[in-house]
N, C-alpha and C positions, 0 to 999 in steps of 0.2 A: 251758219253752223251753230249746231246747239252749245251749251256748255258740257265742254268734255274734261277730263284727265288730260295731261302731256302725255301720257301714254296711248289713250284713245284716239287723240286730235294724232298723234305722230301716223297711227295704223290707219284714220282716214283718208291722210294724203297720200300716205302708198297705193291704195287700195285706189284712190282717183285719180293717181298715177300711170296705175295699173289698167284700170278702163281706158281709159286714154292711147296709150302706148300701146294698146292690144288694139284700138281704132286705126291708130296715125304712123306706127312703127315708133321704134326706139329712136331713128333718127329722124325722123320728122316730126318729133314732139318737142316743143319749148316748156319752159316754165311757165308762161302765160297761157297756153293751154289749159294746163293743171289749174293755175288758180282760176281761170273764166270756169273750168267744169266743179270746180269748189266754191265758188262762190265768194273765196277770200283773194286781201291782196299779198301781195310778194311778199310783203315784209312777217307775216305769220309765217308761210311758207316756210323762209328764208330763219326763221327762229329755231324752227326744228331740223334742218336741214341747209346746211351752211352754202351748198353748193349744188346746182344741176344735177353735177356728176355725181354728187353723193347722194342723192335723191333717185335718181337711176340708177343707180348700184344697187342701194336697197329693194327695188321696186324687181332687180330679175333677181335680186337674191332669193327675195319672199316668192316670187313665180316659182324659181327651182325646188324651193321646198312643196309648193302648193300641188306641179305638177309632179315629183315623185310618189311623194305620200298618195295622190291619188293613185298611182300605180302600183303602187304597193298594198294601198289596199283594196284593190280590182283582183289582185291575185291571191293576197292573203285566205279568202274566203273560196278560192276556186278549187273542183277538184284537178289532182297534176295532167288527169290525162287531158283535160279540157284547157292548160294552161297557156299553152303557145297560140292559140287560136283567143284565146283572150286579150293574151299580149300585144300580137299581130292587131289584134281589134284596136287596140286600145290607142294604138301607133297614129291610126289614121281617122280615129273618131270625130277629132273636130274637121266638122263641115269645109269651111273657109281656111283651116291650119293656120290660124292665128296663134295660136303657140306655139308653131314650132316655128314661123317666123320671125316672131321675135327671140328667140331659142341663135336665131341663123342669126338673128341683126346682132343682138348679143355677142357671139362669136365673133362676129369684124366689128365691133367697136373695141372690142376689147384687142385689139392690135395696136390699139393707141390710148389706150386708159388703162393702168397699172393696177387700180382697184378694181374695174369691173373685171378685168383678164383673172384677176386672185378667185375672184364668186366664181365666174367662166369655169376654171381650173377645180373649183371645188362641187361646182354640179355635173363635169366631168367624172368625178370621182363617186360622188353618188349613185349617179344614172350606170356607172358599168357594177355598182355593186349589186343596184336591181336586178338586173341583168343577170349579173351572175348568180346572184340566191335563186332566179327562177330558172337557170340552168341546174344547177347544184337539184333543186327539189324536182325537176324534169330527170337526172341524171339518176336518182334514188331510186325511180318510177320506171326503171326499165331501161336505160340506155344502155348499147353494149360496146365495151369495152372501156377504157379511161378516156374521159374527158378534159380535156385541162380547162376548166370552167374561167380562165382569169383570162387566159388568151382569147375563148371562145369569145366570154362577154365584150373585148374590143372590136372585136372583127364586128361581130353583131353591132355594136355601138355605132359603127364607122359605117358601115352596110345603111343603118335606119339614118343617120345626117347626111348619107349621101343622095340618098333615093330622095328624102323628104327636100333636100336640098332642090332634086331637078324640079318637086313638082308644085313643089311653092311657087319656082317661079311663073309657072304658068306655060301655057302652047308647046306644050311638050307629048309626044307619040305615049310616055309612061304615064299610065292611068293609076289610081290608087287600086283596082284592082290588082292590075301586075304587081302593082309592089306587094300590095296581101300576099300573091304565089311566093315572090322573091323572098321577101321576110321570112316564110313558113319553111321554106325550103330552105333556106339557110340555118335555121336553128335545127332543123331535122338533119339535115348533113351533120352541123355539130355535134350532135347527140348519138351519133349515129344509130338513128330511127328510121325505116323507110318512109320516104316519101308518100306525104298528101297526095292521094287523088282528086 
């Protein structure tokens, strides 16, 4: 490794954290993974990052940011009417669904780890606000009658970790098409838009 900042050196082991853990899962990754793919031994590691778990916290913390902000700004720049089918795009763009895997692995670790369940809880909180601003800005755009855009964005929230749940796991009759229909049609119901043909 070259010579970095503590600051630099701390955002490359995430980052080759992050490669890793998007390779091997969240829970089939060690610390010795990370240092073999860094090149360094434990004890740097271990300098900026006192523990495993703290090193894996950070590593889906910076994911949650990395994937919101992408989605956020996939929509930022769209028109509204083309929004939901951007969305809906944008749900199932990674090939392999490697993020939302570890999204899923995240979730059940955090059943028994109090710090990552805290980040869990707070990209929770994020991903239904996207959510919701892109209903709110769908809702401006023609929706008829009131929306309660706070309830919508859960159901919606719960709808995309469920479906993406069946098909991560694999040998499943649900194609990512169907779920494009499911998705699109669920936020249309929301809205109450008619129905995509």
């Amino acid at each position: 490794m070259n010579r970095l900042s503590g600051e630099e050196r701390r955002s490359q082991i995430v980052e080759g954290a992050y490669a890793i853990i998007l390779e091997k899962g969240l829970s089939g990754t060690a610390t010795r993974d990370v240092t073999r793919h860094l090149g360094v031994g434990s004890g740097l590691l271990h300098h900026y990052f006192k523990t495993w778990a703290e090193l894996r916290a950070e590593v889906v913390k910076t994911f949650i940011h990395q994937e919101i902000g992408a989605l956020r700004k996939a929509l930022s720049d769209c028109p509204t009417e083309d929004m939901i089918e951007r969305f809906v795009d944008w749900m199932i763009s990674d090939p392999n669904l490697r993020f939302w895997k570890l999204w899923l692995d995240a979730i059940e670790q955090a059943r028994r780890d109090p710090d990552l369940a805290a980040i869990v809880q707070e990209g929770h909180v994020q991903w239904h606000s996207a959510i919701m601003d892109m209903i709110n800005s769908c809702a401006e755009d023609g929706a008829e009658g009131n929306v309660n855009s706070q309830h919508a964005a859960w159901r919606i929230s719960a709808l995309v970790d469920g479906l993406i749940g069946i098909i991560a796991i694999g040998r499943t009759p649900l194609s990512k098409e169907l779920v494009r229909v499911l998705l699109s049609e669920q936020i249309h119901m929301e809205l109450h838009l008619p129905l995509p043909r």
